[in-house]
C-alpha positions as a Python dict, from the first residue, in 0.01 Angstrom:
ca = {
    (1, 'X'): (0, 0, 0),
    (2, 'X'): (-327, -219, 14),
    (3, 'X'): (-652, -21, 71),
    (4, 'X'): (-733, -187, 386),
    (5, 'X'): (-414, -102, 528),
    (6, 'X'): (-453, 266, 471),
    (7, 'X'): (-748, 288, 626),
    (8, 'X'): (-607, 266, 962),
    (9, 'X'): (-375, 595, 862),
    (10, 'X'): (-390, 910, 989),
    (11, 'X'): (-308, 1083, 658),
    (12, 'X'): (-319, 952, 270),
    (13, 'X'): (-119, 1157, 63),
    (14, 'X'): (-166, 1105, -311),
    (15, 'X'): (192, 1163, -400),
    (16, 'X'): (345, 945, -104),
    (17, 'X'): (138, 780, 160),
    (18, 'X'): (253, 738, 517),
    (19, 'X'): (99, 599, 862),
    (20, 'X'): (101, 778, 1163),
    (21, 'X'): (30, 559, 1449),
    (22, 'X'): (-77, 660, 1814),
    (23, 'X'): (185, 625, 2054),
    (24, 'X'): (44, 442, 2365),
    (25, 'X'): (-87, 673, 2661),
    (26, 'X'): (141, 674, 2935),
    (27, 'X'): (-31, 480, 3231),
    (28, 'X'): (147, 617, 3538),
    (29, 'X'): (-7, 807, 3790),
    (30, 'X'): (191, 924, 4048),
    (31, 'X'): (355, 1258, 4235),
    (32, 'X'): (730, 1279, 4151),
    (33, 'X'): (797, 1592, 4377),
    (34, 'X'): (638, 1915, 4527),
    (35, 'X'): (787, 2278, 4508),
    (36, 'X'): (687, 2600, 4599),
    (37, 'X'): (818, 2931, 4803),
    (38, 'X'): (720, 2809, 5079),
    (39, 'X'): (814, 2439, 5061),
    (40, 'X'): (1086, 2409, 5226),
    (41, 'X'): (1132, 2000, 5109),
    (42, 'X'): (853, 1731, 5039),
    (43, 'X'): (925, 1387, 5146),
    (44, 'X'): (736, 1166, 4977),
    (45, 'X'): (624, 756, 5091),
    (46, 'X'): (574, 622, 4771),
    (47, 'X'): (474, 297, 4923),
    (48, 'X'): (213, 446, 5137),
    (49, 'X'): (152, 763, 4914),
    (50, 'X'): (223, 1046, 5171),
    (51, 'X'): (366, 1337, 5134),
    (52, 'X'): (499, 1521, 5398),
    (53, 'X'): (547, 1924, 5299),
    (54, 'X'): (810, 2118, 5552),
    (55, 'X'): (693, 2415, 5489),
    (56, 'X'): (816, 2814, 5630),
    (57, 'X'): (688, 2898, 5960),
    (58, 'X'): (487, 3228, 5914),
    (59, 'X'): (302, 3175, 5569),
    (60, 'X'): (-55, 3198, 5495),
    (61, 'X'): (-180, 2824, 5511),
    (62, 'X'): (-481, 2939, 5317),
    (63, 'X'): (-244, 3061, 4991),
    (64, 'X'): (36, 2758, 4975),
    (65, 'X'): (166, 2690, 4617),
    (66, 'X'): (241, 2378, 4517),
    (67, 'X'): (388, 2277, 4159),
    (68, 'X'): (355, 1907, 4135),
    (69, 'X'): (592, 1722, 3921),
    (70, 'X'): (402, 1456, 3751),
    (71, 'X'): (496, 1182, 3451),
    (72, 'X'): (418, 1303, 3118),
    (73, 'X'): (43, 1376, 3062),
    (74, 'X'): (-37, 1293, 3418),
    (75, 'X'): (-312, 1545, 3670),
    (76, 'X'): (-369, 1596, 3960),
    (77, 'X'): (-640, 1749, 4164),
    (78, 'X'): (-778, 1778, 4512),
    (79, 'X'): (-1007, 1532, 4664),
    (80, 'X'): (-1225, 1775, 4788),
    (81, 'X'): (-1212, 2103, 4574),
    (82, 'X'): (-1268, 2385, 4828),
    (83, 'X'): (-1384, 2766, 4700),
    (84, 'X'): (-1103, 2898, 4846),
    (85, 'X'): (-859, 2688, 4629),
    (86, 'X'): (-740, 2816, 4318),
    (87, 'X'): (-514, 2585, 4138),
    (88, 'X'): (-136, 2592, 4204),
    (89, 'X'): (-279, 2748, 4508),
    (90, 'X'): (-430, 2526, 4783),
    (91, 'X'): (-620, 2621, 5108),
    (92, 'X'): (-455, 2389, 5389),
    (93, 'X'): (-569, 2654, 5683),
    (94, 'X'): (-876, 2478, 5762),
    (95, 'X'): (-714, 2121, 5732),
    (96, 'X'): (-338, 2088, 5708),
    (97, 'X'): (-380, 1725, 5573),
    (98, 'X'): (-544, 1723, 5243),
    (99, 'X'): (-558, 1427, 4974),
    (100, 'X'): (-494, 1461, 4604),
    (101, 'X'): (-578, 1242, 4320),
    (102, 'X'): (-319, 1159, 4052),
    (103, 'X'): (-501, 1042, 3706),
    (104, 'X'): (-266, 878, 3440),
    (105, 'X'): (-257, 1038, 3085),
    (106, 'X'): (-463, 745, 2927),
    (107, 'X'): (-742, 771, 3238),
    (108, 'X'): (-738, 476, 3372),
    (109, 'X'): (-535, 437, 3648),
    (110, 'X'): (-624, 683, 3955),
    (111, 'X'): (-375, 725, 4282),
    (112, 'X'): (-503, 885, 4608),
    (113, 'X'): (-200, 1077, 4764),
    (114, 'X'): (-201, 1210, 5161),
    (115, 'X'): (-47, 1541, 5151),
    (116, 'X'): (55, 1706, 5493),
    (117, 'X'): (172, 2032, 5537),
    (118, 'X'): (446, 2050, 5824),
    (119, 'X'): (555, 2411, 5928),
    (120, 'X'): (876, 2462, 6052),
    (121, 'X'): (1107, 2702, 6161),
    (122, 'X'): (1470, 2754, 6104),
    (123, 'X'): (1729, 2610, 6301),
    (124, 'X'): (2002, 2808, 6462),
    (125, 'X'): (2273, 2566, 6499),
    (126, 'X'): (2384, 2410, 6183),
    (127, 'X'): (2624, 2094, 6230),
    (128, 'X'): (2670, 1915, 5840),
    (129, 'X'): (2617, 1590, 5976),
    (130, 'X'): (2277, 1471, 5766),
    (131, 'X'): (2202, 1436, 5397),
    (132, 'X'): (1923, 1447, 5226),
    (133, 'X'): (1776, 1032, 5216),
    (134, 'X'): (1798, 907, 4837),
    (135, 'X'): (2000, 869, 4524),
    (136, 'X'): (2123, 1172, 4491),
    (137, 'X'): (2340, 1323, 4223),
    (138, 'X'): (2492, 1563, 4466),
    (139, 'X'): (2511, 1604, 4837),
    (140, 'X'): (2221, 1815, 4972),
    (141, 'X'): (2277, 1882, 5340),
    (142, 'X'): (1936, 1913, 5565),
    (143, 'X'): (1933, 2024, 5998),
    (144, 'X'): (1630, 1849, 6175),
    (145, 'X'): (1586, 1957, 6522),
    (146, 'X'): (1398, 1995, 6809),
    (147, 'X'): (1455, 2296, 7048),
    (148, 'X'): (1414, 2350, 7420),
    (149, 'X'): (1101, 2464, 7354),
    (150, 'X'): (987, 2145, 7182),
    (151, 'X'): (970, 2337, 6840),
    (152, 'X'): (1025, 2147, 6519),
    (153, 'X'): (1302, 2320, 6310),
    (154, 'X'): (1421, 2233, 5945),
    (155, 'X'): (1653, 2338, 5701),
    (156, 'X'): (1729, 2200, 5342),
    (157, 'X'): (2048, 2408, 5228),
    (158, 'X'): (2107, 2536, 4897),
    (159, 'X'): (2379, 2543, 4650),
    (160, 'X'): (2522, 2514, 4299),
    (161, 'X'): (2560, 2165, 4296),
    (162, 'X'): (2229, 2164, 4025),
    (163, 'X'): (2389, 2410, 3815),
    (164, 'X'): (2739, 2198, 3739),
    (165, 'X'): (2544, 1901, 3693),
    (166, 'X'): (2513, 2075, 3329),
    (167, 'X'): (2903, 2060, 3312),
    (168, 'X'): (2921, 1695, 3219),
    (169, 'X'): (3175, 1675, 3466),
    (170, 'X'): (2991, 1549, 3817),
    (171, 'X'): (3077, 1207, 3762),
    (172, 'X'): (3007, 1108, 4112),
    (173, 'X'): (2925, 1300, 4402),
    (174, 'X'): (3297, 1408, 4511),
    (175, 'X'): (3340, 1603, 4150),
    (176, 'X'): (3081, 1838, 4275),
    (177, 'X'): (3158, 2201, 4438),
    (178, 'X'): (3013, 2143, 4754),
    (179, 'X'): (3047, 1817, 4925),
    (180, 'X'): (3005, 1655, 5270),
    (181, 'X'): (3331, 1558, 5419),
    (182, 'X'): (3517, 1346, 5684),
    (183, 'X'): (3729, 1527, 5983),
    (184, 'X'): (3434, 1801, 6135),
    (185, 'X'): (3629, 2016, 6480),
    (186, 'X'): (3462, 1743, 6676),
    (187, 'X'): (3521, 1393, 6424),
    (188, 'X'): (3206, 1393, 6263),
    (189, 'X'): (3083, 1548, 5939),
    (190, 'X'): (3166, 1872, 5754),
    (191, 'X'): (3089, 2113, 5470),
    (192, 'X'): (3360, 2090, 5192),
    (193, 'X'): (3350, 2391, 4910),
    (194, 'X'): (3607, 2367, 4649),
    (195, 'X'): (3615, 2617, 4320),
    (196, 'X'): (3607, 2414, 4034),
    (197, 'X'): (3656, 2438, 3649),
    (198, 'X'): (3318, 2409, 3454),
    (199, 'X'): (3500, 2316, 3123),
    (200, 'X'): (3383, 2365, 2785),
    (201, 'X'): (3021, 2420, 2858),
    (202, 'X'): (3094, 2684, 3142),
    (203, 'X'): (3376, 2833, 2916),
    (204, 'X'): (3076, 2887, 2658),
    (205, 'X'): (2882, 3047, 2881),
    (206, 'X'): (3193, 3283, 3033),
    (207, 'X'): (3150, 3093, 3349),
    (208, 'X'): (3481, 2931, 3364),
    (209, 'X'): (3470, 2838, 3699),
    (210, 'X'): (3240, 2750, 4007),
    (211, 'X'): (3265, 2832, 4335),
    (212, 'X'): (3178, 2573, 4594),
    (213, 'X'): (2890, 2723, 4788),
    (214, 'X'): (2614, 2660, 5077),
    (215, 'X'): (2317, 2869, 5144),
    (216, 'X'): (2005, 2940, 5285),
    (217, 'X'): (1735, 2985, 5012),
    (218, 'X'): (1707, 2786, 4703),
    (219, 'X'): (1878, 2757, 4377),
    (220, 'X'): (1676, 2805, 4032),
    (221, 'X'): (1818, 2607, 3800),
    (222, 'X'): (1648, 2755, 3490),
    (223, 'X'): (1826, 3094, 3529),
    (224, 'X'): (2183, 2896, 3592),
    (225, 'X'): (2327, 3000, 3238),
    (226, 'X'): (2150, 3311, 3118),
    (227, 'X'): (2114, 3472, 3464),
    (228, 'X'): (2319, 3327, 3690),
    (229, 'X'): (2354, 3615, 3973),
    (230, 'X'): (1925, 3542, 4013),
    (231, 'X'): (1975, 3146, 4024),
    (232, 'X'): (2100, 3215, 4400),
    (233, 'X'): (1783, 3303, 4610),
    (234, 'X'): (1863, 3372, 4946),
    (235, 'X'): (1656, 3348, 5313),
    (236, 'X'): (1375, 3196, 5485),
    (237, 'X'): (1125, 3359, 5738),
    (238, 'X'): (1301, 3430, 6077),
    (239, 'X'): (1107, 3492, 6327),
    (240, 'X'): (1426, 3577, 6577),
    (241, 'X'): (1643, 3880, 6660),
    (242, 'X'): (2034, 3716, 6526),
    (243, 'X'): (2332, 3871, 6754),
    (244, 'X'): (2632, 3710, 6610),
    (245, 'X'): (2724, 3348, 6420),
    (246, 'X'): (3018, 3178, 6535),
    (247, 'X'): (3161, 2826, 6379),
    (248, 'X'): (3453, 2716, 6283),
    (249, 'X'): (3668, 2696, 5930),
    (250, 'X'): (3951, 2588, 5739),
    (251, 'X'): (4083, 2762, 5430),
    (252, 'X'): (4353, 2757, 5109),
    (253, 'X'): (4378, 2921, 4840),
    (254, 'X'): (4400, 2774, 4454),
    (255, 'X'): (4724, 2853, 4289),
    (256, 'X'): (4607, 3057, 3990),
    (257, 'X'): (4355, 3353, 4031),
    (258, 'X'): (4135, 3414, 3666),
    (259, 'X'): (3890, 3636, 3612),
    (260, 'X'): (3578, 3540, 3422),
    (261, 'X'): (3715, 3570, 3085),
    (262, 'X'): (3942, 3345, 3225),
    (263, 'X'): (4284, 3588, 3253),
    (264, 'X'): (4551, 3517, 3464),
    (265, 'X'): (4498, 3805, 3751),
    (266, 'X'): (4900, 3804, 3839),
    (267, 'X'): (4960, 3819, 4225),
    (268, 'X'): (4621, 3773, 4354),
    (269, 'X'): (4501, 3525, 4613),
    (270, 'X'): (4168, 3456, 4683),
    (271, 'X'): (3960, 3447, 4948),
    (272, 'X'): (3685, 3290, 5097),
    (273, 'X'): (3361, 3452, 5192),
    (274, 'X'): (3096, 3339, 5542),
    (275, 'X'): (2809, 3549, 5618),
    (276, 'X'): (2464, 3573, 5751),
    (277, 'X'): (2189, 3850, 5638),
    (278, 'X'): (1875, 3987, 5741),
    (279, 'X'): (1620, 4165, 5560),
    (280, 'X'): (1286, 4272, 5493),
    (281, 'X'): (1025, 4175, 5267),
    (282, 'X'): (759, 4393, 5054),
    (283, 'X'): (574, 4402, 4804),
    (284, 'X'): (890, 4468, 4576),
    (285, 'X'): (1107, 4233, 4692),
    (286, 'X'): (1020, 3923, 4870),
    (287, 'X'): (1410, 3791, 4784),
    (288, 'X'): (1716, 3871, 4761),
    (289, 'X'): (2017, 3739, 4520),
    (290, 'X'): (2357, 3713, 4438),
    (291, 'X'): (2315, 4031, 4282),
    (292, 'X'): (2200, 4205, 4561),
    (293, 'X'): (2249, 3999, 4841),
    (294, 'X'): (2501, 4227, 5007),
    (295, 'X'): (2389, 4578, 4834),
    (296, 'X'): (2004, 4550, 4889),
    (297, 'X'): (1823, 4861, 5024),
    (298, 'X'): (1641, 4589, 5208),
    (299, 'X'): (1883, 4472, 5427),
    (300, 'X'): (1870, 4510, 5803),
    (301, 'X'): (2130, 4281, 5995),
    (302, 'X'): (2458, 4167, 5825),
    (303, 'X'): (2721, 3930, 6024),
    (304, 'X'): (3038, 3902, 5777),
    (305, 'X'): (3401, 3750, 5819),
    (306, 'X'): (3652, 4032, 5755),
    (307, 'X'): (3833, 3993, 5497),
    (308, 'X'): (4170, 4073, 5655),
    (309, 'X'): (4114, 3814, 5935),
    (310, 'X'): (4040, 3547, 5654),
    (311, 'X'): (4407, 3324, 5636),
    (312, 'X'): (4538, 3008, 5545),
    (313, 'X'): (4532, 2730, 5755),
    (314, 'X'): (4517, 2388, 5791),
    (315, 'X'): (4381, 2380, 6109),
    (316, 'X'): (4021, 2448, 6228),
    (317, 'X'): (3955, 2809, 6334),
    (318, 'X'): (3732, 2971, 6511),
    (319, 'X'): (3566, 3274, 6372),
    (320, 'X'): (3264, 3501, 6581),
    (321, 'X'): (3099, 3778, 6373),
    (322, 'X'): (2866, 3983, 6514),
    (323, 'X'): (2492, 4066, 6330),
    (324, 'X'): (2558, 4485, 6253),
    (325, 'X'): (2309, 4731, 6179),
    (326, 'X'): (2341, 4792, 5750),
    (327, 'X'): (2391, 5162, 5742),
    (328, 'X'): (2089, 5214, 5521),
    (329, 'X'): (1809, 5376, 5728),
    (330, 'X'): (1666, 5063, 5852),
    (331, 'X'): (1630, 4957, 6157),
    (332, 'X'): (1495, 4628, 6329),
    (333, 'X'): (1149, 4602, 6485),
    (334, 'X'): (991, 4351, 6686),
    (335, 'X'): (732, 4398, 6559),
    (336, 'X'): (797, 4346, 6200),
    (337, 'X'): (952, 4025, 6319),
    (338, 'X'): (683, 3881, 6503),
    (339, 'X'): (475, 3985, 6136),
    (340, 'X'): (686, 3764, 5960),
    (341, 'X'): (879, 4037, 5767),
    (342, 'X'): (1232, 3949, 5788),
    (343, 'X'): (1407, 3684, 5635),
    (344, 'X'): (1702, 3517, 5726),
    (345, 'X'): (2004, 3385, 5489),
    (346, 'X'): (2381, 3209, 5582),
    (347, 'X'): (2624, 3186, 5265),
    (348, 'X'): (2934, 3020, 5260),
    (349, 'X'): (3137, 3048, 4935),
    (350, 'X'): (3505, 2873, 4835),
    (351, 'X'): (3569, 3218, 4642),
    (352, 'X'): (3460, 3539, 4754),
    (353, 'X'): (3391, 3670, 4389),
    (354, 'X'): (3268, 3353, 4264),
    (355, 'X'): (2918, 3448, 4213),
    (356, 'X'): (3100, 3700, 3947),
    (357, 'X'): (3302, 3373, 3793),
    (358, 'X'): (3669, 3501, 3933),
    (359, 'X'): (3861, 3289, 4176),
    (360, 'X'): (4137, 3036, 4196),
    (361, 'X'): (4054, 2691, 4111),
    (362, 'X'): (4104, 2461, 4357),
    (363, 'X'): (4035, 2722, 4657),
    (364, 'X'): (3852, 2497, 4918),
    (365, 'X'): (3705, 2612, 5234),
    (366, 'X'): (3560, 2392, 5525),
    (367, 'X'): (3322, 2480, 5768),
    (368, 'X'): (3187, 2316, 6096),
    (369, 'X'): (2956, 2368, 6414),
    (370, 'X'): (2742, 2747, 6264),
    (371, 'X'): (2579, 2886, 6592),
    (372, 'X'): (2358, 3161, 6576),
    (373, 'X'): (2252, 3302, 6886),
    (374, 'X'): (1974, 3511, 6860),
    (375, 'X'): (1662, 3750, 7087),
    (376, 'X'): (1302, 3661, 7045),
    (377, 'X'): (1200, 3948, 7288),
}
């Protein structure tokens, strides 16, 4: 190598001599997506940079967290740094529309992003009939509604759809557990949930199979293989006494029930598995999971489907379960609820144990038209 060619090298090694060029700083400045607790879903305009962030009804404005998702080297920073800020936390109390500034990894290309925080509350009638806007791997199912009142309410749902994307096997957006469908009680839209196998990669894991499931809450995809029973988070603020959740379902069992070391459990059906929780936050547990979902010390209200009254059936069936005191010693308050203490979660699941990986595959379980009615005293 000629001397004037090495002296554009990062390193000159007597015995061999190589050159290490710079790779080219990446030049894109822009927000790819928001998330948070609290965030319920950001939209974002990336034509007119605005971000719109539905966020729970009942947080503290002045404390929201916000993980940006930016491209690779990428910052981003407030316009207008405030004293109270303190970085992933932002102050939005004072002003609930704040702009940030994304700064490419090179520094030379600067975007100004609107960002709009958007409180909402949940909804209590839950119909399938919208999807998320976008290319989307999956289905994600969102509710957008106003109520008598004239109060904005929001829901994204949750579910396992980002965990089986690891599977290889979601080719297209019907190979996926949970799935919107055609034929709702009234003609429109449904939720489909179908138990799937997860192949080699869930087989590796000793999650064989995956239950088709819908909830309230968010999934956390990082804990999907190692701890799967805390990739389930479940509820929302709820700032409403439920009574009872009606709706409507449809349900058949796969032909072969395994357990998750995938054994043939001779003679056992499965079942299917609808209900709604409420429970109380503090300073130990601000969530529950599908580890505890149903055992917590936490929980208040529970609405559940028997499971003797769960059958077979092609047709669309009407189930009403009412919202029970959990004989634990707790009892609801007003005025914990008007504190923003309780949270509220609905799961729907194909398999009843599938959050414990035994089930039948090819149990599938529809569900239409969730009401809950509910007291705001």
């Amino acid at each position: 190598m000629k001397l004037k060619n090495i002296l554009h090298c990062g390193i000159a090694i007597l015995a061999s001599t190589s050159c290490i060029q710079d790779e080219a700083l990446n030049i894109e400045a822009a927000i790819d997506g928001c998330t948070g607790n609290s965030i319920q879903l950001a939209s974002i305009n990336h034509d007119d940079k605005k971000i719109d962030l539905y966020v729970n009804q009942g947080i503290s404005l002045d404390t929201l967290r916000i993980h940006f998702e930016l491209p690779e080297g990428a910052t981003v920073k407030p316009e207008n740094l405030l004293s109270t800020d303190n970085e992933p936390i932002f102050d939005f109390s004072k002003n609930m529309k704040r702009n940030f500034i994304v700064t490419s990894e090179n520094g030379k290309i600067e975007t100004k992003y609107a960002l709009e925080a958007i409180i909402t509350n949940l909804p209590t009638f839950y119909g399938f009939e919208n999807l998320l806007d976008g290319t989307n791997k999956y289905d994600i199912f969102t509710e957008r509604q106003l109520d008598n009142e004239g109060e904005f309410r929001f829901i994204q749902w949750a579910s396992g759809n980002p965990g089986f994307t690891m599977t290889g096997l979601g080719n297209t957006r019907t190979d996926y557990p949970t799935v919107q469908d055609n034929g709702g009680v009234n003609g429109g839209k449904c939720v489909k949930l179908t138990t799937k196998k997860t192949g080699a990669f869930g087989a590796s894991f000793g999650m064989p199979i995956a239950a088709g499931n819908l909830f309230i809450g968010s999934f956390d995809q990082a804990k999907a293989t190692f701890k799967p029973l805390e990739a389930t988070k479940f509820g929302f603020p709820f700032k409403e006494k439920p009574i009872s959740m009606s709706g409507w379902y449809k349900f058949k069992s796969g032909d072969v029930f395994t357990d998750k070391n995938n054994n043939v459990i001779e003679g056992k059906k499965d079942k299917c598995d609808i209900y709604g929780i409420l429970y109380e936050v503090d300073e130990k547990t601000n969530l529950l999971n599908g580890s505890n979902s149903l055992t917590s010390p936490n929980l208040v209200l529970m609405a559940r489907i028997s499971q003797e009254d769960i059958k077979e059936t092609n047709e669309w069936t009407k189930f009403n379960i009412n919202f029970d005191q959990v004989k634990n010693g707790k009892t609801f308050s007003y005025n914990k609820m008007k504190e923003g203490k309780y949270k509220l979660s609905i799961v729907l699941s194909s398999s009843v144990e599938g959050a414990n990986f035994n089930g039948a595959v090819g149990s599938t379980l529809y569900v239409d038209d969730i009401e809950v009615k509910t007291e705001k005293n």
